[in-house]
Every structure is written in C-alpha cells, then in structure tokens.
C-alpha positions in Angstrom: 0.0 0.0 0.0 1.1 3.6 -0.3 0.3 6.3 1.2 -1.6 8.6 -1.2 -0.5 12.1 0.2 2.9 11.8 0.3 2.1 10.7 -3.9 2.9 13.7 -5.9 0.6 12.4 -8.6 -2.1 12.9 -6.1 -1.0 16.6 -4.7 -0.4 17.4 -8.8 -4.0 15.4 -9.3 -5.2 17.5 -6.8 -3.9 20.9 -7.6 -5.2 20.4 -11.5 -8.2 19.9 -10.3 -8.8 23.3 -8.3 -7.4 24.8 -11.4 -10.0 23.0 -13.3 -12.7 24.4 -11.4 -12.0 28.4 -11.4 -11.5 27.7 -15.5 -14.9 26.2 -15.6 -16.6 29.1 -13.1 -16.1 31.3 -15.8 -18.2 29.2 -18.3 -22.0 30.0 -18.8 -24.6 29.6 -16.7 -26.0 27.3 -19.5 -22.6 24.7 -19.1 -23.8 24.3 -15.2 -24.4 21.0 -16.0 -22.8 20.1 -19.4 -19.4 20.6 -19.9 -18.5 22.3 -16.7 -19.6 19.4 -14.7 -17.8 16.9 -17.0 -14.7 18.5 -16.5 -14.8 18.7 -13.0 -16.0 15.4 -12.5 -12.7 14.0 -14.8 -10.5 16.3 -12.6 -11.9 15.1 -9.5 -11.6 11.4 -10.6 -7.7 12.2 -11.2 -6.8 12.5 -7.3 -9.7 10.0 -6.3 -8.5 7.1 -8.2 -4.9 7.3 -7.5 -6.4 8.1 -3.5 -8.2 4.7 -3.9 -5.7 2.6 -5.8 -2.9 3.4 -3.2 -5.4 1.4 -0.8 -5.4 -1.4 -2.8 -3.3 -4.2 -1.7 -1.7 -5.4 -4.6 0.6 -3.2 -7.5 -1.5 -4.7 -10.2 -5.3 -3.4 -8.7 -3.2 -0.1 -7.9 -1.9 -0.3 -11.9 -5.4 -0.6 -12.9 -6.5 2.6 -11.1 -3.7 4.6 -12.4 -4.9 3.4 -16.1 -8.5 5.0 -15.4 -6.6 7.6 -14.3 -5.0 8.2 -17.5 -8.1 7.5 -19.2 -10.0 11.0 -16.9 -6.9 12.7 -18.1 -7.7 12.4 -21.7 -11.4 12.8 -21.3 -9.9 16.3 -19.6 -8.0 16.9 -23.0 -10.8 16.1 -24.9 -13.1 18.6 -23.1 -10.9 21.2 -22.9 -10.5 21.0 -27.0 -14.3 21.4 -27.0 -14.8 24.3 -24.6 -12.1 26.1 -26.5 -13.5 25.3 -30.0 -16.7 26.9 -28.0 -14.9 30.0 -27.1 -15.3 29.2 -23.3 -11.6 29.1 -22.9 -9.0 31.2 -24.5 -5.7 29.8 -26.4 -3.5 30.9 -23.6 -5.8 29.3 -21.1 -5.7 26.3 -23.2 -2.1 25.5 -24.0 -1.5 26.5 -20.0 -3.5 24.0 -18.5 -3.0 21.2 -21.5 1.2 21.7 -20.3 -0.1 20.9 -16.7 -2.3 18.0 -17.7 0.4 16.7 -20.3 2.9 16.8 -16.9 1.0 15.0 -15.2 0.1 12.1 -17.6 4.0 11.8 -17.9 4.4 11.0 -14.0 1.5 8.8 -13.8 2.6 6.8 -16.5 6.4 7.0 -15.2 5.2 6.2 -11.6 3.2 3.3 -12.8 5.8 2.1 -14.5 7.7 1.5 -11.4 5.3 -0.6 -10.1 6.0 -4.0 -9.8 3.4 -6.0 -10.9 
C-alpha cells in the first residue's frame, strides 16, 4: 500500500483539479451542467482514483486505477478542446493548463511504470 498524500501524482491530481474548477466558473450559466460538470467530474476522478488505488493491496489493482486515471486525463483533454473550439476558454488558457495536464500524464505513467506488478 502507499500512502496517497505523500504521492505527488495525487498533490499534482489535486492541484489540476482546483485549477479545473476556477476555468470552468467562468463558463455560462447554461454549461452548469454540461461541460462544466464533466470537466470537474474528470479532474476530481484524477486525485480519487490514485487516493483509492494506493489502498489497494496489490501493484496490479493499484496499476489498474492509475490506467483510469489516465483515461480521466484524456477525457480532460478532450473537453478542454471542446470548450475552446466553443470559445469558453481562451488559447492561452488552453495551451497553459494542457502543459499541466500533459505533466501530469507523464508522472502517472512513469510512476506506474515503477510498479511491480
């Protein structure tokens, strides 16, 4: 087992995802529950799932939690494509919080890596 706050997937996983909700409490009233919700439910899922896969009690279940994970990550990416093509998000905000997400698929996948399985 590891111990999920000292992870600093999960304080990065964490941090993205306060980031994730000031962006979306810009969007329109109207993306209340659309878009805005979908992104924040993928950005909470990113500290969740490593919280809950660091209780697991073998590397392999923990693995498995890291890939859904992964998979929030690019349903983030994805999402954030569509609220910029929908002029929620600027191209600075855009390319700013894809560096942070992109960082932060890198160490997943590098720390799960290092799991023995």
């Amino acid at each position: 087992m590891h111990r999920f706050k000292e992870l600093e997937i999960w304080k990065r996983g964490r941090h993205f995802c306060t980031g994730i909700y000031s962006l979306t409490s810009k969007f329109p009233e109207s993306e209340k529950f659309g878009l805005s919700n979908q992104l924040r439910r993928a950005s909470v899922s990113i500290p969740s799932n490593i919280a809950e896969g660091s209780s697991r009690k073998s590397n392999k279940d923990f693995s498995r939690f890291l890939e859904i994970t992964l998979g929030s990550c690019y349903e983030i990416e994805t999402q954030l494509l569509i609220a910029f093509d929908l002029k929620f998000i600027s191209f600075e905000e855009l390319n700013l919080i894809s560096k942070e997400l992109e960082e932060i698929i890198k160490m997943i996948s590098k720390f799960k890596s290092t799991l023995k399985i």
